[in-house]
TIRO-210627 format. One record per residue (C-alpha): residue in three letters; residue number from 1; x, y, z. Coordinates in steps of 0.5 Angstrom, whole numbers, plus 500, padded with zeros to 3 digits. Example, Ala and Ser with C-alpha at 12.3 -4.5 7.8 and 13.67 -1.06 7.14 Angstrom:
@rest:ALA&nr:1&xx:525&yy:491&zz:516
@rest:SER&nr:2&xx:527&yy:498&zz:514
//
This chain:
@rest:UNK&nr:1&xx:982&yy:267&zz:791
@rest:UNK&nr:2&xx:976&yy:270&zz:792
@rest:UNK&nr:3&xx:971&yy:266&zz:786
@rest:UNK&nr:4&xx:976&yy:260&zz:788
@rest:UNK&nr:5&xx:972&yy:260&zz:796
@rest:UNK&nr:6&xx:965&yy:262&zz:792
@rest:UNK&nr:7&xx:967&yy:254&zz:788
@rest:UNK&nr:8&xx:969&yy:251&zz:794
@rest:UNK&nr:9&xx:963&yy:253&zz:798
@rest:UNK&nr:10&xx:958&yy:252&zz:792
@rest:UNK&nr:11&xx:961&yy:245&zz:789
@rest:UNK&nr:12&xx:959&yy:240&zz:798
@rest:UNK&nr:13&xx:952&yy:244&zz:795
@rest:UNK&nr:14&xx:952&yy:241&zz:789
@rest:UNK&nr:15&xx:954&yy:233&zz:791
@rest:UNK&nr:16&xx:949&yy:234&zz:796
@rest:UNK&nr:17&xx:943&yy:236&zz:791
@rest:UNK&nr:18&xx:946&yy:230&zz:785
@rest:UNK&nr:19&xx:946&yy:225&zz:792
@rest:UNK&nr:20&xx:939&yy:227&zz:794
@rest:UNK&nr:21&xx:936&yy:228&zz:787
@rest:UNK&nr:22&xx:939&yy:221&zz:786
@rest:UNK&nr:23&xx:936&yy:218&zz:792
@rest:UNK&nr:24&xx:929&yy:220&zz:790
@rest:UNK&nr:25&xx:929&yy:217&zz:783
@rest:UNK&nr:26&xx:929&yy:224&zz:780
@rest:UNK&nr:27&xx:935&yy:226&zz:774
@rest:UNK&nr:28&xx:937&yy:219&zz:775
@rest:UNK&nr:29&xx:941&yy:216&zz:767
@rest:UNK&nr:30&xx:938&yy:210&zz:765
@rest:UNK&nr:31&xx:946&yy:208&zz:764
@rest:UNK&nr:32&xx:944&yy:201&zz:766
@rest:UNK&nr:33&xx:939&yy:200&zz:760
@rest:UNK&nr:34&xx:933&yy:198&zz:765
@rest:UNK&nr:35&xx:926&yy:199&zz:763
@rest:UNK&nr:36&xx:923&yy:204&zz:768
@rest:UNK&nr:37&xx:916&yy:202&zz:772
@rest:UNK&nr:38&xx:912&yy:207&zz:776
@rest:UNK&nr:39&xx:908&yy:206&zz:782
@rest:UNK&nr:40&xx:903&yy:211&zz:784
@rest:UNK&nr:41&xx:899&yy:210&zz:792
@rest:UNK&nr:42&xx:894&yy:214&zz:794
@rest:UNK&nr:43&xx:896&yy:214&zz:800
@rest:UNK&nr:44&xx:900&yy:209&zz:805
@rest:UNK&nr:45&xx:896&yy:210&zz:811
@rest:UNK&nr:46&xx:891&yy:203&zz:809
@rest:UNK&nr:47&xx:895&yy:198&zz:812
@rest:UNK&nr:48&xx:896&yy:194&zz:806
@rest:UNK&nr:49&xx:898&yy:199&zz:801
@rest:UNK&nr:50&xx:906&yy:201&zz:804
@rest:UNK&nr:51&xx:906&yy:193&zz:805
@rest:UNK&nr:52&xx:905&yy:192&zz:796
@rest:UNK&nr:53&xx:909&yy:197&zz:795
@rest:UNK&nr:54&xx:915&yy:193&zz:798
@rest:UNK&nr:55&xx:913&yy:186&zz:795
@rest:UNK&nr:56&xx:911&yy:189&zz:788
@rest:UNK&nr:57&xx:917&yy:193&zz:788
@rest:UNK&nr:58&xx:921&yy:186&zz:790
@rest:UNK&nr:59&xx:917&yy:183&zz:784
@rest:UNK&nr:60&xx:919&yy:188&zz:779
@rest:UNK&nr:61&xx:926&yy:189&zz:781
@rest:UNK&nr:62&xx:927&yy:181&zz:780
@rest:UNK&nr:63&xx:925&yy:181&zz:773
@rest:UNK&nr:64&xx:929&yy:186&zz:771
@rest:UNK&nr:65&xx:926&yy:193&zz:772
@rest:UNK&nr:66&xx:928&yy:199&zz:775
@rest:UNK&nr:67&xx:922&yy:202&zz:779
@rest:UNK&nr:68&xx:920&yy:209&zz:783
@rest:UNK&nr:69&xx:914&yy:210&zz:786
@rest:UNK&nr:70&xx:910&yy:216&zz:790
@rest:UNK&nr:71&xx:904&yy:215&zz:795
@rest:UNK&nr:72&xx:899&yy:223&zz:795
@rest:UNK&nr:73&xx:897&yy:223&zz:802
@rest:UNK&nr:74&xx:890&yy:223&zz:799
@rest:UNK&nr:75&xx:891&yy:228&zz:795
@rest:UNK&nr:76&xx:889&yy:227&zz:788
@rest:UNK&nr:77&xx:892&yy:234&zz:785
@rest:UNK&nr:78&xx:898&yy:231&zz:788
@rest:UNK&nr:79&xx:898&yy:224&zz:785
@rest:UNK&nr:80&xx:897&yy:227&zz:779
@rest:UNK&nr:81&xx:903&yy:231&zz:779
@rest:UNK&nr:82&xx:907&yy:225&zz:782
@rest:UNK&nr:83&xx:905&yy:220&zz:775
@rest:UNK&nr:84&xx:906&yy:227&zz:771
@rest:UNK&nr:85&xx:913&yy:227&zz:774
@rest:UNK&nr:86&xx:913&yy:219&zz:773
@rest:UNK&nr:87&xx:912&yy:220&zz:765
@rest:UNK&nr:88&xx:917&yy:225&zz:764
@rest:UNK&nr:89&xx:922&yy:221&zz:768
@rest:UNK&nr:90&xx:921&yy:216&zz:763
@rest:UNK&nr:91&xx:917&yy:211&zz:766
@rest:UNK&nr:92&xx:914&yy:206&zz:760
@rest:UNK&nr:93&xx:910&yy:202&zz:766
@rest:UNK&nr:94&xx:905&yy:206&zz:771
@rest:UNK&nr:95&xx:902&yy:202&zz:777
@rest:UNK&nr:96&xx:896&yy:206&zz:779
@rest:UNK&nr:97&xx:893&yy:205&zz:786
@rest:UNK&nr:98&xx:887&yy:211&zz:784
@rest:UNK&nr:99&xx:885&yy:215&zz:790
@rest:UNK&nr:100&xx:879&yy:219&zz:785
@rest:UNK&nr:101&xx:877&yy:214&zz:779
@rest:UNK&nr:102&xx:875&yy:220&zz:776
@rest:UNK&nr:103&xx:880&yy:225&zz:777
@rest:UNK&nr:104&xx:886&yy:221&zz:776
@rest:UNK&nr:105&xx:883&yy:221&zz:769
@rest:UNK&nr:106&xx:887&yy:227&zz:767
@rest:UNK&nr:107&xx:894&yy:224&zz:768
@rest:UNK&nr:108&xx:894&yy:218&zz:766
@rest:UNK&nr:109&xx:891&yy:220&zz:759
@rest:UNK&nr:110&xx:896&yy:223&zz:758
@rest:UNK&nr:111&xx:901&yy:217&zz:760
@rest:UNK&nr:112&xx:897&yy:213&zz:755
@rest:UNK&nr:113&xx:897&yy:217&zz:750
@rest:UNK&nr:114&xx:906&yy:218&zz:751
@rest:UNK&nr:115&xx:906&yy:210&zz:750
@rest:UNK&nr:116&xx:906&yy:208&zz:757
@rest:UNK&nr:117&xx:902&yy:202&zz:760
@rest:UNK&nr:118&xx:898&yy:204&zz:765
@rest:UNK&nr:119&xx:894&yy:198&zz:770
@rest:UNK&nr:120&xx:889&yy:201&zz:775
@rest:UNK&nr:121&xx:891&yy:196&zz:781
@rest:UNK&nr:122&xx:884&yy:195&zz:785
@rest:UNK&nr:123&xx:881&yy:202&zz:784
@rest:UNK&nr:124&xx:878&yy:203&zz:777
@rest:UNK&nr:125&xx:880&yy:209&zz:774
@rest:UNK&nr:126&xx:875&yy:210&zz:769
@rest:UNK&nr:127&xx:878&yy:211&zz:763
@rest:UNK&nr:128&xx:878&yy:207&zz:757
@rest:UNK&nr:129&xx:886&yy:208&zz:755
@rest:UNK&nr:130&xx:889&yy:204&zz:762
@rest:UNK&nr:131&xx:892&yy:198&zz:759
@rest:UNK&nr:132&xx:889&yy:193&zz:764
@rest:UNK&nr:133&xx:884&yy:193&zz:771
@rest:UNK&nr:134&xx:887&yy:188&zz:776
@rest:UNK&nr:135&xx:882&yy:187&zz:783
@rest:UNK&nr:136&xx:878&yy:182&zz:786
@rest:UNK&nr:137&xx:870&yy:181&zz:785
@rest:UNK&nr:138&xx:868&yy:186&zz:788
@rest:UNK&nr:139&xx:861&yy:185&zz:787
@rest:UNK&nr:140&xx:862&yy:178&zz:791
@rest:UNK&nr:141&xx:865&yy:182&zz:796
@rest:UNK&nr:142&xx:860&yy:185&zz:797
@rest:UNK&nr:143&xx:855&yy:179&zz:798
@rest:UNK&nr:144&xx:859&yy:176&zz:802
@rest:UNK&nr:145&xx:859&yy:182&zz:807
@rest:UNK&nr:146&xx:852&yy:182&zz:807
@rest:UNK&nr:147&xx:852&yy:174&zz:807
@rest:UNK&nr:148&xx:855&yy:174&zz:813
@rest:UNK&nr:149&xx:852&yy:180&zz:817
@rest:UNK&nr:150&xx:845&yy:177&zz:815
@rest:UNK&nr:151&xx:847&yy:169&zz:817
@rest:UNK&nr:152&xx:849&yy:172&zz:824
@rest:UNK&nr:153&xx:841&yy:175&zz:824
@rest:UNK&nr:154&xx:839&yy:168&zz:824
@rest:UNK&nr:155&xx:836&yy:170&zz:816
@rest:UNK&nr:156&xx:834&yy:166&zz:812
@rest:UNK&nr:157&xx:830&yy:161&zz:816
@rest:UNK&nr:158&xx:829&yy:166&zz:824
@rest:UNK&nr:159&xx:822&yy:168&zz:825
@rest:UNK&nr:160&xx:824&yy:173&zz:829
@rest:UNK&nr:161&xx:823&yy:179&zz:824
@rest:UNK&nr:162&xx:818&yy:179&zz:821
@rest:UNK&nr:163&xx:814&yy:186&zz:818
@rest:UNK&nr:164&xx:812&yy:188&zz:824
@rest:UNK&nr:165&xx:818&yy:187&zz:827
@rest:UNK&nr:166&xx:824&yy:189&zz:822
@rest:UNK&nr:167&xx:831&yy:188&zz:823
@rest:UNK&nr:168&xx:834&yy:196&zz:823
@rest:UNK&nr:169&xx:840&yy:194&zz:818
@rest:UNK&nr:170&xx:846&yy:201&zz:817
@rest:UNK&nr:171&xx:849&yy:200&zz:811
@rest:UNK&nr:172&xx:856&yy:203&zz:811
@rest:UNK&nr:173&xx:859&yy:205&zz:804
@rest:UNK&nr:174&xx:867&yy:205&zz:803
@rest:UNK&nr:175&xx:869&yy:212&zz:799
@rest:UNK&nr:176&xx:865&yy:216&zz:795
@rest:UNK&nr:177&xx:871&yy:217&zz:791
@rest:UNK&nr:178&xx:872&yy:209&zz:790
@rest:UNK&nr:179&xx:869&yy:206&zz:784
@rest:UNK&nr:180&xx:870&yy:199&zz:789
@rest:UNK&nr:181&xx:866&yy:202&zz:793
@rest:UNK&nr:182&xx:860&yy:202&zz:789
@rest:UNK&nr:183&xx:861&yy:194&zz:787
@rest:UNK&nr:184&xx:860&yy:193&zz:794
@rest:UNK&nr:185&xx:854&yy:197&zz:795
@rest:UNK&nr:186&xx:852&yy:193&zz:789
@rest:UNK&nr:187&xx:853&yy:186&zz:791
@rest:UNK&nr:188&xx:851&yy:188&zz:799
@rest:UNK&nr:189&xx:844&yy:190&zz:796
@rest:UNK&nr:190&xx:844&yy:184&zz:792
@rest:UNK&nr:191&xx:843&yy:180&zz:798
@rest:UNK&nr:192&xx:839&yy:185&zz:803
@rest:UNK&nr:193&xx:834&yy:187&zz:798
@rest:UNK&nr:194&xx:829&yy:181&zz:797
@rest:UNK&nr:195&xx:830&yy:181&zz:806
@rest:UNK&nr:196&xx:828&yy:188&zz:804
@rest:UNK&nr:197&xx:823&yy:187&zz:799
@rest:UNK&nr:198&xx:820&yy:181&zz:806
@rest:UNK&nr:199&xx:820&yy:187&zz:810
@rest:UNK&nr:200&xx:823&yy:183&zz:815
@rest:UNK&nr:201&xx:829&yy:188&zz:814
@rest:UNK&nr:202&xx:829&yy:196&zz:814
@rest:UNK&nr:203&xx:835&yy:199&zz:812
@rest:UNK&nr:204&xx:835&yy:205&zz:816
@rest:UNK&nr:205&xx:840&yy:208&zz:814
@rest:UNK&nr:206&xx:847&yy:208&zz:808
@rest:UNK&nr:207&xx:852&yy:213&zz:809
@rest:UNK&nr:208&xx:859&yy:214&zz:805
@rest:UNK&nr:209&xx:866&yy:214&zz:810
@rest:UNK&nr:210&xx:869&yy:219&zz:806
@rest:UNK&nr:211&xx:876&yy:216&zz:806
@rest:UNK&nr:212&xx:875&yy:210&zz:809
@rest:UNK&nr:213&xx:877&yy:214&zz:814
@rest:UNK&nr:214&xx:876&yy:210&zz:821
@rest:UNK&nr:215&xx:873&yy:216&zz:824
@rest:UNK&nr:216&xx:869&yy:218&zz:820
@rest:UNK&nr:217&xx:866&yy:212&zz:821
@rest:UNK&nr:218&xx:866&yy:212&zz:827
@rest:UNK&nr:219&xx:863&yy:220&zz:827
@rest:UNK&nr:220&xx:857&yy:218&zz:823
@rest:UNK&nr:221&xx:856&yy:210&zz:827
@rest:UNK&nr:222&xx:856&yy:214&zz:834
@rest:UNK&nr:223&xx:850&yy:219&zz:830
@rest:UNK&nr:224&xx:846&yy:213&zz:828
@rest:UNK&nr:225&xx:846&yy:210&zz:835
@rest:UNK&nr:226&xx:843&yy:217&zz:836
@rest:UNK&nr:227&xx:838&yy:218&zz:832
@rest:UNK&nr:228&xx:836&yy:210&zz:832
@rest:UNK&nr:229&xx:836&yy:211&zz:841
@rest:UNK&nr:230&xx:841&yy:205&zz:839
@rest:UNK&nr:231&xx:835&yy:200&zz:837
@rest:UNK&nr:232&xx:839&yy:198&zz:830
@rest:UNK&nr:233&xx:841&yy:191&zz:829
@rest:UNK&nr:234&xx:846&yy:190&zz:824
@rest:UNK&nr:235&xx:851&yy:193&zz:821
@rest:UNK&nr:236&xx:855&yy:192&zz:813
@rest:UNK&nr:237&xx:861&yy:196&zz:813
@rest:UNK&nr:238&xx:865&yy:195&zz:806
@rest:UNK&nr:239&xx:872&yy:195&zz:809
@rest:UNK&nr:240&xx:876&yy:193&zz:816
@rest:UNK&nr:241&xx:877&yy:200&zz:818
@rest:UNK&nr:242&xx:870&yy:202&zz:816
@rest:UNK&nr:243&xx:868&yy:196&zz:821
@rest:UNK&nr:244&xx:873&yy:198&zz:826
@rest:UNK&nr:245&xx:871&yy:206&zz:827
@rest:UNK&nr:246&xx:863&yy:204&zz:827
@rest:UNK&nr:247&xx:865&yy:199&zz:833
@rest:UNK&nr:248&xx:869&yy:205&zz:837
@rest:UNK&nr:249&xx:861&yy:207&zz:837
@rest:UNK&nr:250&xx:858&yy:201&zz:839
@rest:UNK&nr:251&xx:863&yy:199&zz:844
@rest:UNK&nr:252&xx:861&yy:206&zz:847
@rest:UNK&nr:253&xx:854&yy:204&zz:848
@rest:UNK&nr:254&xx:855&yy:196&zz:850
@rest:UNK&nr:255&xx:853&yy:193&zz:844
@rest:UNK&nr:256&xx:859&yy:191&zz:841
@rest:UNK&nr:257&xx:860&yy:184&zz:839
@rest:UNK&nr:258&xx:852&yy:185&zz:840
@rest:UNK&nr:259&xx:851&yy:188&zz:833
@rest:UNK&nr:260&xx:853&yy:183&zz:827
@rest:UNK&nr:261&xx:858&yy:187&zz:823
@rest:UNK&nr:262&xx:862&yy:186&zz:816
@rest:UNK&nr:263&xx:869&yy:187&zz:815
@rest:UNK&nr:264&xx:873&yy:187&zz:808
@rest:UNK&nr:265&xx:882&yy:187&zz:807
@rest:UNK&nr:266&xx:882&yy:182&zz:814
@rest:UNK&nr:267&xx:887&yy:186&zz:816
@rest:UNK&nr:268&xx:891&yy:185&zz:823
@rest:UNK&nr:269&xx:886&yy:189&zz:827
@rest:UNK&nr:270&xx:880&yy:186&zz:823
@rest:UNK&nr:271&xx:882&yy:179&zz:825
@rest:UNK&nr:272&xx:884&yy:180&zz:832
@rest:UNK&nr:273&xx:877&yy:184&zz:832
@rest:UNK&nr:274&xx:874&yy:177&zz:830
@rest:UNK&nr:275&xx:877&yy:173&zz:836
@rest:UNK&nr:276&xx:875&yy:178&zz:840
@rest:UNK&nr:277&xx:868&yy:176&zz:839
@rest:UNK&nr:278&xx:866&yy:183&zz:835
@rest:UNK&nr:279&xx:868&yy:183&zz:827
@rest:UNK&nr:280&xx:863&yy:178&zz:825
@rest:UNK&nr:281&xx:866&yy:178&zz:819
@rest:UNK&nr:282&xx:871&yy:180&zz:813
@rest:UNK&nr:283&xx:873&yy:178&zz:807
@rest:UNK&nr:284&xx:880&yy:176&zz:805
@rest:UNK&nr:285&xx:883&yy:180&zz:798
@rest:UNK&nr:286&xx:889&yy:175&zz:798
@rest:UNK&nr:287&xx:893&yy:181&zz:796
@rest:UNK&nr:288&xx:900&yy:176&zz:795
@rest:UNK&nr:289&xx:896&yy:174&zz:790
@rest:UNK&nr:290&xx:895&yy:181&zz:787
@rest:UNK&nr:291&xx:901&yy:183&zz:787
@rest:UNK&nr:292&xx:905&yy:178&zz:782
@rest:UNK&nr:293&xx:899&yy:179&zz:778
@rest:UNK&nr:294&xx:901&yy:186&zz:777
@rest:UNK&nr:295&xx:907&yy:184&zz:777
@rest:UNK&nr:296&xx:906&yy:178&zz:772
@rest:UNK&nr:297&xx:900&yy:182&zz:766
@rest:UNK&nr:298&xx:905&yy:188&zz:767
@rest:UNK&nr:299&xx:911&yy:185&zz:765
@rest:UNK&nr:300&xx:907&yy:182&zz:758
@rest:UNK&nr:301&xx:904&yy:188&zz:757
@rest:UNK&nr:302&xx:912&yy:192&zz:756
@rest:UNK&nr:303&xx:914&yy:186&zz:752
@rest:UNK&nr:304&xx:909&yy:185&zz:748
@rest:UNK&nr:305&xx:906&yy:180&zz:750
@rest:UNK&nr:306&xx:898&yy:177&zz:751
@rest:UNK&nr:307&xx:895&yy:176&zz:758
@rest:UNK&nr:308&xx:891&yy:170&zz:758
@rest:UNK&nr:309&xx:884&yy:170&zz:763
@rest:UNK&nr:310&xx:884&yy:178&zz:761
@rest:UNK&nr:311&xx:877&yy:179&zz:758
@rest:UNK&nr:312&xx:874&yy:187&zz:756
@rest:UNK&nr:313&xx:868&yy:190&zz:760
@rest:UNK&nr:314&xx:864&yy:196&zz:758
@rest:UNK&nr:315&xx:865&yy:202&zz:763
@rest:UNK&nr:316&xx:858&yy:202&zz:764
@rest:UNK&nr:317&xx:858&yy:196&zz:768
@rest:UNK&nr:318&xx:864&yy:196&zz:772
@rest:UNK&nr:319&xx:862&yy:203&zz:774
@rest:UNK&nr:320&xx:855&yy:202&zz:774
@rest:UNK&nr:321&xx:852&yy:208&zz:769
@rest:UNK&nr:322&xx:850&yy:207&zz:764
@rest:UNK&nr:323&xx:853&yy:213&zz:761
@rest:UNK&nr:324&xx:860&yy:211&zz:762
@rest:UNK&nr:325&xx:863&yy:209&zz:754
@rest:UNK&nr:326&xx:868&yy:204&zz:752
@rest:UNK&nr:327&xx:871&yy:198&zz:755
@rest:UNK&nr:328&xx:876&yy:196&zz:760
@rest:UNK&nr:329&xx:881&yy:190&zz:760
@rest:UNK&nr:330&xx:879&yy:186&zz:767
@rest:UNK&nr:331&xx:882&yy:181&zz:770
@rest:UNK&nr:332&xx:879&yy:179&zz:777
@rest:UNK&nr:333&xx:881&yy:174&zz:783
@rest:UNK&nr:334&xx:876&yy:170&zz:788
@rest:UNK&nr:335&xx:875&yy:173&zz:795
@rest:UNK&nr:336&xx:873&yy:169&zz:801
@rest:UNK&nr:337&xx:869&yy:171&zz:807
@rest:UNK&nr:338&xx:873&yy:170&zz:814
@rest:UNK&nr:339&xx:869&yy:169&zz:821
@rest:UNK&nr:340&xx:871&yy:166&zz:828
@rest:UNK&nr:341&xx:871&yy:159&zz:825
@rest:UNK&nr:342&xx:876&yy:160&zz:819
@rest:UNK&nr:343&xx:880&yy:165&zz:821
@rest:UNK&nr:344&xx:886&yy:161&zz:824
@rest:UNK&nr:345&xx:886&yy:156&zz:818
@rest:UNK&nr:346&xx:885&yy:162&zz:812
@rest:UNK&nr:347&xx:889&yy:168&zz:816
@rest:UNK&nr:348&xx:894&yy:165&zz:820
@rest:UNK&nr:349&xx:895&yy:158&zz:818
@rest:UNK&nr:350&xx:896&yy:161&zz:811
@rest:UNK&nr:351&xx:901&yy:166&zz:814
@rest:UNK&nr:352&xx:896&yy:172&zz:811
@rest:UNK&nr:353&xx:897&yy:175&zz:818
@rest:UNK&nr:354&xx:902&yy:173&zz:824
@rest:UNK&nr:355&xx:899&yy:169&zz:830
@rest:UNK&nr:356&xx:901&yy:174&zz:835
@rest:UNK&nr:357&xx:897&yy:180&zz:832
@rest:UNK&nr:358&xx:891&yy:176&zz:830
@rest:UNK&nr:359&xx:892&yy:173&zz:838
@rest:UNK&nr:360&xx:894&yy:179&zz:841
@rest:UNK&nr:361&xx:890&yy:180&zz:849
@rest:UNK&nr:362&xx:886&yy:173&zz:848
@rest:UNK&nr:363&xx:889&yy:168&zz:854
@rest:UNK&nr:364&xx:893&yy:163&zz:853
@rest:UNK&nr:365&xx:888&yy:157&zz:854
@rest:UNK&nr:366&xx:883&yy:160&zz:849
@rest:UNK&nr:367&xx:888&yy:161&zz:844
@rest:UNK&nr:368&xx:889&yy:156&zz:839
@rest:UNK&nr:369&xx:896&yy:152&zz:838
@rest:UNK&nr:370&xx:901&yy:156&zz:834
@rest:UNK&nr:371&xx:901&yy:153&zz:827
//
C-alpha cells in the first residue's frame, strides 16, 4: 500500500512536469512532422521586438512551420545557451536578433556547423557561417538622422554659424555591442564631417548608450548639459529611446523642442514626441516589411531554394574593420526619414502606429482628422 501512495503522489507530478515542459516547447515529439524554427531575441524591453515575435511567429506558422522562440534579457551568456537549447531541440532554422554580434558567434557556429540555417535579423552577427543578414540601410539611416538635425540647423545655407561661432553638435551612438550602431555612426558622420571640416559645426561630444538604454541616455545627456553649461545646439541620437532619454535632460533644463534632435524605429513615443514639437526627426524601419522577408529568405533557404535581390558583402565592410575576413549574404530594405510634417501620412495613415498614440495630449482642435 505503501509504493501504491508513493505512485499516486508521484504520477499528478509527473502530468504536471510533461504539461509544462510541453508548453515551453521542450521535450515535444515532432509527431506531426513539421520543420522546427527558432527565434532568438535579445531582449523584449524594445518595443518593436515582442511585436515581430508575434507576427514572424504568425508568419511562419502559416507556412507550415512549428516554432519556439526565447528573448535573454540582455543577457548574452544566456542567449547563447537558449540557441544552444534550440539546436538540440531540433530546430533546422535559427532567426536571431543579436544582443552581441561578436559574442553570439559562439552559438550560432556551432548551429552552422549541425546544418542549421542561420539569418541574423537586423543586428549583424559576425560570422561569415550565417546563412543571410536581413536589415535596412543602415548607413542611410544615418545620414537621414543627421540630415534632418542639420536641416533644423538652417545648414547648408544658415550664415548663422560660422568658424567663429560653431553649432555644438552631441553625437549619440546606439550600443557599443551593435554592429548597426556602428553603420549609424558611419553615415551620421558622412554628412556632418564636411560642416565639421567648415568649421561651422563642432562635435562636442559622441558618446555610446550602452543598451540602448533611455536612462543611460539620459544620464550622459544631463552630464553633457553640464559640462556644455547647457551651450549645445543639436543632438543626432541613433534611435528613439536614445532620443527620448537625452530629451528627459533637456526638458529639464527648458531646451526641449529647442535643440533639434534625431530619432530611429518611429515608435509610438518617438511619433508623439514629433507632434509635440520635441522629436525633430525619426527614421521609419517599416518593420512589416521585415518580417515577411525573414520569413520569406527563410522558408527558401530550408527548401532549398535561391533568394533573389541577395548579394555577398565582405565582413570587413559591414562591420567597418578591415581585419574582418569573409563574405555576408545581405539583403536590405529603404528607410524614410518622418518629421512633423509626414508623420501623420507615413505612421498614421500607413497604419504603422495608431492615431490615438501618435495624438495622445495633443488638443483636439490641433489634431488632424482620424484617417
Amino acid at each position: 500500500m505503501k509504493s501504491n501512495r508513493v505512485l499516486i503522489t508521484i504520477f499528478p507530478l509527473m502530468v504536471m512536469v510533461s504539461i509544462a515542459l510541453a508548453t515551453c516547447g521542450f521535450g515535444r515529439t515532432r509527431a506531426s512532422g513539421k520543420t522546427r524554427v527558432g527565434l532568438s531575441f535579445s531582449d523584449f524591453a524594445t518595443e518593436r521586438w515582442k511585436k515581430e515575435d508575434v507576427l514572424m511567429r504568425k508568419l511562419l506558422e502559416k507556412k507550415g512551420y512549428e516554432v519556439i522562440s526565447a528573448e535573454a534579457g540582455h543577457d548574452v551568456k544566456l542567449q547563447n545557451e537558449q540557441i544552444d537549447n534550440m539546436v538540440s531541440q531540433g530546430v533546422k532554422g535559427l532567426i536571431v536578433i543579436a544582443e552581441d554580434g561578436d559574442a553570439i558567434i559562439t552559438s550560432v557556429d556551432k548551429a552552422a556547423a549541425a546544418g542549421v540555417q542561420v539569418i541574423a535579423y537586423d543586428r549583424l552577427i559576425k560570422s561569415s557561417r550565417i546563412a543571410a543578414y536581413l536589415s535596412f540601410d543602415n548607413v542611410e539611416v544615418g545620414r537621414q538622422q543627421a540630415l534632418g538635425v542639420m536641416t533644423a540647423l538652417g545648414l547648408p545655407g544658415s550664415t548663422r554659424w560660422k568658424k567663429d561661432n560653431p553649432a555644438k553638435v552631441v553625437q549619440l551612438a546606439g550600443s557599443p555591442t551593435d554592429n548597426n550602431a556602428t553603420h549609424y555612426t558611419k553615415g551620421q558622420t558622412e554628412v556632418l564631417q564636411p560642416y565639421v571640416d567648415r568649421g561651422v559645426i563642432k562635435i562636442i561630444a559622441r558618446q555610446s548608450v550602452e543598451n540602448w538604454d533611455p536612462a543611460n541616455a539620459l544620464k550622459l545627456m544631463k552630464n553633457i548639459l553640464t559640462a556644455q553649461k547647457n551651450k549645445v545646439d543639436a543632438v543626432v541620437a541613433s534611435n528613439d529611446g536614445t532620443a527620448l532619454g537625452a530629451l528627459q535632460a533637456m526638458k529639464a533644463q527648458g531646451l526641449a523642442g529647442k535643440i533639434p534632435i534625431s530619432g530611429l524605429d518611429a515608435t509610438a513615443e518617438g511619433s508623439n514626441s514629433i507632434v509635440k514639437g520635441e522629436l525633430t526627426v525619426t527614421i521609419l524601419n517599416d518593420i512589416r516589411n521585415l518580417s515577411p522577408l525573414a520569413i520569406e529568405v527563410m522558408d527558401k533557404l530550408l527548401k532549398g531554394k535561391a533568394v533573389s535581390g541577395m548579394k555577398n558583402f565582405p565582413l570587413a565592410e559591414l562591420t567597418v574593420d578591415p581585419a574582418r575576413r569573409g563574405k555576408v549574404p545581405w539583403v536590405f530594405l529603404e528607410v524614410r526619414q518622418v518629421n512633423k510634417d509626414n508623420v501623420y501620412d507615413l505612421v498614421v495613415k500607413s497604419g504603422f502606429q495608431t492615431y490615438d498614440d501618435v495624438y495622445r495630449d495633443i488638443p483636439q482642435a490641433q489634431r488632424p482628422p482620424k484617417p
